[in-house]
C-alpha positions as CSV (number, residue, x, y, z in Angstrom):
1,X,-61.2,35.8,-64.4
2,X,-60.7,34.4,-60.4
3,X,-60.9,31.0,-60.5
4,X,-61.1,30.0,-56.8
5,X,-61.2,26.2,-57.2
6,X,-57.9,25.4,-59.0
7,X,-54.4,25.7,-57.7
8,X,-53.2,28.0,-60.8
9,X,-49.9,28.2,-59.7
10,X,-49.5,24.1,-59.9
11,X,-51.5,23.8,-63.5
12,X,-48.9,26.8,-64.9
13,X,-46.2,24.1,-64.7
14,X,-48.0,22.2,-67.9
15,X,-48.2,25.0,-70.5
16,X,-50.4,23.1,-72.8
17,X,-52.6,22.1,-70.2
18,X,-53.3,25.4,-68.3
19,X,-53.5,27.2,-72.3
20,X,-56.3,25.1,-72.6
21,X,-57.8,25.0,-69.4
22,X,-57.7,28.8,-69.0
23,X,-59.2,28.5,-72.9
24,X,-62.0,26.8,-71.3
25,X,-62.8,29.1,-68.5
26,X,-62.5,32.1,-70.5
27,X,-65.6,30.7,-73.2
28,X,-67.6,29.1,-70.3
29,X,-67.3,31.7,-67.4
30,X,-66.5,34.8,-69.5
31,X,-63.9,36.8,-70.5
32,X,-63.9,39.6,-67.8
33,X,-62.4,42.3,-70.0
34,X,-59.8,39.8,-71.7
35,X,-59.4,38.8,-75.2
36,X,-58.7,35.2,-76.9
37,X,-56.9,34.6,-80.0
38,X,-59.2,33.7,-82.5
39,X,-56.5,31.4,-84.3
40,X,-55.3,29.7,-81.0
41,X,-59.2,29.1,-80.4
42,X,-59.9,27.5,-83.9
43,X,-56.6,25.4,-83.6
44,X,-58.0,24.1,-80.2
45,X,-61.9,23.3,-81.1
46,X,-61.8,20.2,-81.2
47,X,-60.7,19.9,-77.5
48,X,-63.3,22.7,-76.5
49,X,-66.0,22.1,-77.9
50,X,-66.3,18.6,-76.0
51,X,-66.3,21.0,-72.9
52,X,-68.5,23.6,-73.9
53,X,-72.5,23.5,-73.2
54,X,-74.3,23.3,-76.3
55,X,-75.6,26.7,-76.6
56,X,-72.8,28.1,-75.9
57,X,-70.8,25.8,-78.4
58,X,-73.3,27.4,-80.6
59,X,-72.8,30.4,-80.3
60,X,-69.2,30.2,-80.3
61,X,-69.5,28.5,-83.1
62,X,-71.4,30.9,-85.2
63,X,-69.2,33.8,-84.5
64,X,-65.8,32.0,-85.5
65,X,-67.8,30.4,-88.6
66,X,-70.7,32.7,-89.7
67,X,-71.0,31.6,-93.1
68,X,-71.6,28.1,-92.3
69,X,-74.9,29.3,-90.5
């Protein structure tokens, strides 16, 4: 993922914030051959999913919880 908006190396200087930021970017813009943990992204939902589009929330949603569907 190339983010060309964001001055990475500043955010890297708040570890919480850039986890969550680069959290973010991964579910919005795509993963570009990376991989999330699933456990780090369930501990974190609450925070995402305000930050997510809908259908994607959705989505995301249904493959971390597919029995609630």
């Amino acid at each position: 993922m190339y983010n060309w908006s964001v001055d990475e190396k500043y955010i890297r200087r708040f570890p919480k914030q850039y986890k969550l930021w680069r959290m973010e970017q991964m579910l919005s813009y795509g993963l570009d051959g990376e991989k999330l943990d699933k456990k780090e992204t369930i501990a974190n939902w609450n925070y995402l999913k305000k930050r997510l589009d809908p259908k994607r929330r959705q989505l995301i949603e249904f493959l971390l919880w597919p029995k609630l569907f």
